[in-house]
C-alpha positions in Angstrom: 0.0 0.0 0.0 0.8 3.8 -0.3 1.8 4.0 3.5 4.2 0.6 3.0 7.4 2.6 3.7 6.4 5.7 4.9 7.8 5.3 8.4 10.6 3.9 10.2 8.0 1.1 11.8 6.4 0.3 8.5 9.8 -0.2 7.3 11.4 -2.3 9.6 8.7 -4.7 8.7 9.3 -4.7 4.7 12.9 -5.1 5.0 12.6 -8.0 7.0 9.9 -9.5 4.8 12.2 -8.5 1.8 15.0 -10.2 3.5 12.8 -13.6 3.4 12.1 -13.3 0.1 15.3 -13.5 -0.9 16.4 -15.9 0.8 13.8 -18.3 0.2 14.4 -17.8 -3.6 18.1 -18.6 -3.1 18.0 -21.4 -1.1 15.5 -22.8 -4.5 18.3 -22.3 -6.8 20.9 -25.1 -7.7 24.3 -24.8 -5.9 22.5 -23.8 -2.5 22.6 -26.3 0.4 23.7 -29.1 -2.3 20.2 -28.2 -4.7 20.8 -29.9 -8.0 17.8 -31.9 -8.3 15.8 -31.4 -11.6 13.3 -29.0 -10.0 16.3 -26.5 -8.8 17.6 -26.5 -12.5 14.2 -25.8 -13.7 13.5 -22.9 -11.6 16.6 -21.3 -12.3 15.9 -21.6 -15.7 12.1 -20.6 -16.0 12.2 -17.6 -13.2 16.0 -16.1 -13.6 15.0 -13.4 -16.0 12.2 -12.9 -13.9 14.3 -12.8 -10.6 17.1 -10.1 -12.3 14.4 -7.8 -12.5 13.1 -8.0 -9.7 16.4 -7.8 -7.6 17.3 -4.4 -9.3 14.1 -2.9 -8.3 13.8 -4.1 -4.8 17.9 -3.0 -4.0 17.0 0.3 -5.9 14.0 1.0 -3.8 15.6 -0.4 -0.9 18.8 1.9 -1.4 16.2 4.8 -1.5 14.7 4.0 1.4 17.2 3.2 3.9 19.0 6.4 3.8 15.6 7.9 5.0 16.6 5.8 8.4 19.2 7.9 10.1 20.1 6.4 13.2 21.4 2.9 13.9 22.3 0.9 16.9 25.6 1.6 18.5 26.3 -1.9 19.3 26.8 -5.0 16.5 24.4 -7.5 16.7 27.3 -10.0 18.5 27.4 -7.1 21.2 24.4 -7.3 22.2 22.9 -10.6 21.1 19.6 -10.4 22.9 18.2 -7.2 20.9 17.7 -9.0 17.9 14.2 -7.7 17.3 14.5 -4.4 18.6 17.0 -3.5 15.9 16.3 -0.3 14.7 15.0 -0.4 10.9 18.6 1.1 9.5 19.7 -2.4 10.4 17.2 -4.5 9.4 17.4 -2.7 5.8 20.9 -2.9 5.8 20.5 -6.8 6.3 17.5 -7.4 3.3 20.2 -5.0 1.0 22.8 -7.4 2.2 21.2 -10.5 1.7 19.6 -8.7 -2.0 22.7 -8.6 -3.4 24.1 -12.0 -2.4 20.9 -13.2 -4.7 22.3 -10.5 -7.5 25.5 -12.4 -7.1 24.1 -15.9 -7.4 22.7 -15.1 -10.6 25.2 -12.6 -12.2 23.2 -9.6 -11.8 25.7 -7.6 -11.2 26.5 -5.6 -14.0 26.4 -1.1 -14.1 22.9 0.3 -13.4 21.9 -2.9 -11.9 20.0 -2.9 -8.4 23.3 -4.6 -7.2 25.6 -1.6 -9.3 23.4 1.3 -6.9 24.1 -0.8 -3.7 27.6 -0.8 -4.4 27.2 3.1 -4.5 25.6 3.1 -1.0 28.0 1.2 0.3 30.9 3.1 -1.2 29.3 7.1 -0.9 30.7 7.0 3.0 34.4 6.3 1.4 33.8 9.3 -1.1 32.6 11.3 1.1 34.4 10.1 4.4 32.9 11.9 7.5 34.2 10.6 11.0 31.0 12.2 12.4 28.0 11.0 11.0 29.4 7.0 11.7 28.1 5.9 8.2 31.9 5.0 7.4 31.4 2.4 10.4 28.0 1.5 9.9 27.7 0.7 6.1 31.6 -1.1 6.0 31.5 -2.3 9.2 28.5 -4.0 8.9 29.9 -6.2 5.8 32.1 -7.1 8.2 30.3 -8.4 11.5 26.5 -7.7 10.1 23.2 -6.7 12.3 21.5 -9.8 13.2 18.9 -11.0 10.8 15.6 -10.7 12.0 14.2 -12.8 9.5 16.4 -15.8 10.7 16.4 -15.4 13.8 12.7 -16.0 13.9 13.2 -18.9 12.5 14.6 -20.5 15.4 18.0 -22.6 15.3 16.3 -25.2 14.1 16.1 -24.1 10.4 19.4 -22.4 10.2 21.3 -25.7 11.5 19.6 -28.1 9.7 19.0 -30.1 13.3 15.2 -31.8 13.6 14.9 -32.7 10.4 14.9 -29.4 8.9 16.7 -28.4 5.8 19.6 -25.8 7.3 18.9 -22.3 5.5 21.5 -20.5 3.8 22.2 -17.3 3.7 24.8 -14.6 3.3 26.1 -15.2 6.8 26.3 -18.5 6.5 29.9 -18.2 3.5 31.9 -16.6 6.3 33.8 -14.5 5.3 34.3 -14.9 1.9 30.9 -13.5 1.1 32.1 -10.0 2.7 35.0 -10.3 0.3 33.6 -10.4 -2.6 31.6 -7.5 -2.3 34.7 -5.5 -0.8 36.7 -6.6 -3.9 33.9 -5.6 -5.9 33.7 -2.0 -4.0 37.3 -1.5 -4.7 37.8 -2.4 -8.1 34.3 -1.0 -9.4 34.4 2.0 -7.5 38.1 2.9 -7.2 38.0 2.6 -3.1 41.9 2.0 -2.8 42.7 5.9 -2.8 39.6 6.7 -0.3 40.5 3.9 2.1 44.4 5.2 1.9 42.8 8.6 3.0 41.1 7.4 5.7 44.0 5.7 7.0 46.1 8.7 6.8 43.2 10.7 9.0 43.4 8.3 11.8 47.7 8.5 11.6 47.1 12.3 11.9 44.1 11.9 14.4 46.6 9.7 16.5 49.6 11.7 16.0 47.5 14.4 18.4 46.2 12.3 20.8 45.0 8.6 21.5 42.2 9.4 23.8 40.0 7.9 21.0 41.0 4.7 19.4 40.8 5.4 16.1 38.6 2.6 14.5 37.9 3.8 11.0 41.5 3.6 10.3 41.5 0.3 11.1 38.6 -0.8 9.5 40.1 1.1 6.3 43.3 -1.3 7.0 41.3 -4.1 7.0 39.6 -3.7 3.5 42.7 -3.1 1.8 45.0 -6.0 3.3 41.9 -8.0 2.4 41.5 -6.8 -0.8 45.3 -7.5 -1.6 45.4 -11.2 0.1 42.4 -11.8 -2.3 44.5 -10.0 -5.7 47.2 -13.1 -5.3 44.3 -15.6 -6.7 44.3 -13.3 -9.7 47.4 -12.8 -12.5 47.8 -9.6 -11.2 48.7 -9.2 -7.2 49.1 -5.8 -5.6 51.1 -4.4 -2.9 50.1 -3.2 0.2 49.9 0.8 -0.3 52.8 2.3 1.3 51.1 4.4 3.9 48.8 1.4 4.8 52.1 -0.9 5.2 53.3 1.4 7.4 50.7 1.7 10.0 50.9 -2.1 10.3 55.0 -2.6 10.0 55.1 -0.5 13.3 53.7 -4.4 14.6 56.9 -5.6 14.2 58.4 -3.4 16.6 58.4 -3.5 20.5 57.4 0.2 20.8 54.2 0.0 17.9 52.0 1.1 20.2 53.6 4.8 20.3 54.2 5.1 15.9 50.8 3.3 14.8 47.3 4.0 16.1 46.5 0.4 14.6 48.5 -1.1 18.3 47.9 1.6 20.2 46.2 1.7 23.9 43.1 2.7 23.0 42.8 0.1 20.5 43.8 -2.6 22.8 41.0 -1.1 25.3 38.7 -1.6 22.0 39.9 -5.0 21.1 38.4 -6.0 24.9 34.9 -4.7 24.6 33.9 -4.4 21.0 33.7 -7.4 18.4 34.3 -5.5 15.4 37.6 -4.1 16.7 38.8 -7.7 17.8 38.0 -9.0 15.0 39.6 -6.8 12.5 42.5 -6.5 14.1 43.9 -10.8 14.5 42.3 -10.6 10.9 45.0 -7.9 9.9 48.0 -9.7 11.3 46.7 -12.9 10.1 46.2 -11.7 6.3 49.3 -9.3 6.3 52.0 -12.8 6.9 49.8 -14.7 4.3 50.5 -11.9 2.2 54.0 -11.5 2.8 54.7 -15.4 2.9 53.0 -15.7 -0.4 55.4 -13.0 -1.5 58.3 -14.7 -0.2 57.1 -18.2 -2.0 56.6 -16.3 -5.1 60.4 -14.5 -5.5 59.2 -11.1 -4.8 61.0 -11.1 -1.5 60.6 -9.2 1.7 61.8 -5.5 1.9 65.0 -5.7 3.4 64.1 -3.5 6.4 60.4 -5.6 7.1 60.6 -7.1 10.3 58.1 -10.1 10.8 54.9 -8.5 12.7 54.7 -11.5 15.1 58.4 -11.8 16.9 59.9 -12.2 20.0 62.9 -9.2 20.1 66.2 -9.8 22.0 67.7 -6.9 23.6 70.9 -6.9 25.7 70.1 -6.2 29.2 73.4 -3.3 28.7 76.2 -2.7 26.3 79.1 -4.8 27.9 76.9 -7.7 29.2 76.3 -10.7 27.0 72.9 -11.4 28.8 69.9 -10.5 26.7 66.4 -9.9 28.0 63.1 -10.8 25.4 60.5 -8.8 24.3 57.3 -9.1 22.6 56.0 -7.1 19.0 53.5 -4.5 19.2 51.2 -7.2 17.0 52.0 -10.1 19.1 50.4 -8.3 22.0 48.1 -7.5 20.1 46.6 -10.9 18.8 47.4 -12.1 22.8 45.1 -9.1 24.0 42.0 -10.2 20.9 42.8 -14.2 21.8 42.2 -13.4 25.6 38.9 -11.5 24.7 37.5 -13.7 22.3 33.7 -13.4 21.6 31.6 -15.4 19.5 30.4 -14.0 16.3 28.5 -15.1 13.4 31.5 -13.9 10.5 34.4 -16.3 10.2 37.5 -16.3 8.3 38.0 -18.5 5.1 40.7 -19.3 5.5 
């Protein structure tokens, strides 16, 4: 009806219902949950035209809609696990776009002026147009990265999404891990030329942290994140990509004993963040994790190590003083890092890859 999405209530409700749509007509095409019977290949065949078209107009009217939804929860859905249906509608519409444009991708919908093409642009606009004060940086990246909890699933009881009783598990978006999140970050960068944005949003949180590290400075890392991501996932392709110098930088100071003072990335405040606040702790091991993939791979592959690149997790030797042949250890920045995120674990729904 007219009044459909004419407030924030009304709305809340269609984006969840949206959200079931599209997963019920994913989990009936062939790939999903093992679906290769004769009646999956069918109803990809018969409905896909069909289903393109109607993906581009609900993430174009959803795209339209959501921005109408200004605040958002200040907590990710594995911070506060119990509020999963008093989710403001910002989430739940950032979910049904989500889970919209993992159908796009199913059936190659994908392509410029497509429904999935304008939610690229959504998620990209707070890159562009990077503003630390409105917290759409944080909520439309961060949230590919631990999403809001899905209303629409989580009605569904455990039942469904496990497969247990009986019941066939449902898939969704959340379900790939991360390698969903991925693809739509190396989609973002690539299709909308992120790499330069994300480099300027590092350099704001070095020059934020340079004055004072009152505020740990999570944009910056988040930033850090999508772009040693996006380069872990360039060496499947024929053309693999360095970590941008200024990014390399931030996370290099790891290697070091004294990080904590040269990068905001291992600094106090972010450790205090890593202990309370799942996006933090996640993005952070991730970081060190992907960053000695990245540099073993370019080890493996002949490119070598610069010369003055320190391993980011190291235990450093010191002599305890000039004349004395004792030596005293110490820890890297990064290896007290991923100490501080392994002691602070919490239980999320996103998971690695690999």
């Amino acid at each position: 009806g007219s009044t459909a999405l004419t407030t924030s209530d009304y709305r809340s409700g269609a984006y969840a219902a949206l959200e079931g749509v599209a997963i019920y007509i994913t989990n009936k095409l062939p790939g999903i949950n093992g679906h290769n019977e004769l009646s999956s290949l069918q109803f990809a065949e018969r409905d896909t035209p069909n289903i393109a078209e109607l993906a581009d107009k609900v993430l174009s009217t959803l795209v339209g809609s959501i921005v109408k939804d200004k605040a958002a929860a200040t907590t990710f859905a594995a911070d506060a696990p119990d509020t999963s249906f008093s989710l403001v509608a910002k989430e739940v519409g950032y979910t049904a776009i989500l889970t919209w444009m993992w159908l796009s991708k199913r059936i190659m919908q994908t392509d410029a002026k497509s429904g999935y093409d304008a939610a690229l642009n959504y998620l990209a606009d707070p890159v562009n147009k990077y503003s630390v004060k409105d917290g759409e940086f944080r909520f439309r990246v961060g949230s590919l990265v631990i999403p809001p909890m899905s209303v629409y699933l989580s009605s569904m009881g455990s039942n469904a999404t496990s497969g247990n009783d009986g019941v066939d598990a449902v898939a969704s978006p959340f379900s790939s891990g991360e390698v969903f999140a991925e693809s739509i970050i190396v989609d973002l960068i690539e299709k909308k030329s992120l790499l330069k944005g994300l480099e300027a949003v590092v350099d704001a949180a070095m020059k934020k942290f340079s004055t004072s590290d009152v505020v740990a400075q999570i944009d910056g890392a988040l930033a850090v994140f999508l772009v040693v991501l996006y380069t872990h996932s360039s060496f499947t392709s024929s053309k693999p990509i360095s970590i941008p110098p200024s990014v390399n930088k931030v996370i290099a100071a790891g290697a070091t004993s004294k990080g904590h003072e040269s990068s905001f990335l291992f600094s106090p405040s972010m450790m205090e963040a890593a202990r309370s606040e799942v996006l933090v702790n996640y993005i952070l091991h991730r970081i060190i994790a992907l960053h000695c993939k990245i540099t073993s791979k370019a080890l493996g592959d002949g490119n070598g190590r610069n010369k003055d690149e320190k391993p980011l997790v190291r235990v450093i030797e010191k002599k305890t003083e000039e004349s004395s042949p004792l030596t005293v250890a110490n820890v890297s920045a990064a290896t007290k890092t991923l100490a501080v995120c392994t002691a602070n674990t919490v239980s999320i729904t996103t998971q690695p890859s690999s």
